[in-house]
C-alpha positions as semicolon CSV with decimal commas, in nm:
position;residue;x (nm);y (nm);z (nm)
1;X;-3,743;3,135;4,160
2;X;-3,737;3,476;4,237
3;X;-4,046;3,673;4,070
4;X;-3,909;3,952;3,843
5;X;-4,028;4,311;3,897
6;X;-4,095;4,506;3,559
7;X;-3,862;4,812;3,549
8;X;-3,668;4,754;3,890
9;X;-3,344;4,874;3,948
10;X;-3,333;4,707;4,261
11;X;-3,195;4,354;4,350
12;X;-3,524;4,200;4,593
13;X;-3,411;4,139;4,954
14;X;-3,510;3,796;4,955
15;X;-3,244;3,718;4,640
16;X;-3,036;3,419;4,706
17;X;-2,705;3,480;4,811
18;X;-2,535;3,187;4,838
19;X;-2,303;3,155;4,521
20;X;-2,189;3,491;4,600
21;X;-1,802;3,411;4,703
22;X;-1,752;3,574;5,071
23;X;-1,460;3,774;4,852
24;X;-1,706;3,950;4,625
25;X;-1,976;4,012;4,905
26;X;-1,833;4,330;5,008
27;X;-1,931;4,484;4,618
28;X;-2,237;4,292;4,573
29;X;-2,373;4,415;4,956
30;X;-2,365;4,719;5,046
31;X;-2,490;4,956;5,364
32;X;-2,829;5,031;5,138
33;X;-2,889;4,704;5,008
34;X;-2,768;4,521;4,724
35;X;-2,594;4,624;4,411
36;X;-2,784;4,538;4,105
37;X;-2,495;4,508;3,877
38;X;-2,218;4,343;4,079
39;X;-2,486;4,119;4,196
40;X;-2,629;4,046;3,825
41;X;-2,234;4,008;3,734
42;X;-2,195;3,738;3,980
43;X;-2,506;3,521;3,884
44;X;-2,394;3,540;3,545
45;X;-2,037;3,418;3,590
46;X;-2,146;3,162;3,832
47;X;-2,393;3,053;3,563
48;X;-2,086;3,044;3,278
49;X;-1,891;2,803;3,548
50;X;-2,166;2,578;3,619
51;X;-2,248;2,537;3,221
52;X;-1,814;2,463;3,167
53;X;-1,816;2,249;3,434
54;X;-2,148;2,042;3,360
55;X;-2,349;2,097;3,673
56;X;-2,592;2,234;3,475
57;X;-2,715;2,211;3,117
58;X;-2,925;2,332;2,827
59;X;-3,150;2,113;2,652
60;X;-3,089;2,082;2,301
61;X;-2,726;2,200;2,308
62;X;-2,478;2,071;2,107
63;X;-2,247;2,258;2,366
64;X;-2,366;2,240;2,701
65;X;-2,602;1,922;2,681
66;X;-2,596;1,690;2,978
67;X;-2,282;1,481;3,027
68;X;-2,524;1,200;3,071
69;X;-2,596;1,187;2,679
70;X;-2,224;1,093;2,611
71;X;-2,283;0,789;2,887
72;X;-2,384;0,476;2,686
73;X;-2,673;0,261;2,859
74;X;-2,551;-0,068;3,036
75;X;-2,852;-0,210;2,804
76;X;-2,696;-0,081;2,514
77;X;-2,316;-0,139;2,609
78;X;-2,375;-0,497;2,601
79;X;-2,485;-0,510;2,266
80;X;-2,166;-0,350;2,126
81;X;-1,970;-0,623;2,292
């Protein structure tokens, strides 16, 4: 986790960089760094795919809970048998 600076403007040097597609990396880095916005943009959409797809989830979402809650137990699956 990257510590948050109050009030920056500026994306921290040490930011991961690795979900940034080698397509967008040319708006997101630039000569003088990085650009907060394009670089904000891209965490966010990469955070929207993750949540569709179900890499990641939110606890206590009806929407994006974890696909593992719609698995039923082997312990439980034989009782329904």
């Amino acid at each position: 986790m990257v510590p948050n600076k109050p009030n920056s403007r500026e994306v921290s040097a040490d930011a991961p960089t690795d979900f940034i597609k080698s397509r967008r990396q040319k708006l997101v880095m630039t000569d003088t760094g990085m650009e907060r916005r394009y670089y904000e943009l891209r965490a966010l959409s990469e955070l929207r795919n993750a949540l569709r797809s179900g890499d990641i989830w939110v606890r206590g979402s009806r929407q994006f809970k974890d696909l593992e809650e719609y698995s039923v137990s082997p312990e439980k699956s034989v009782s329904l048998k």
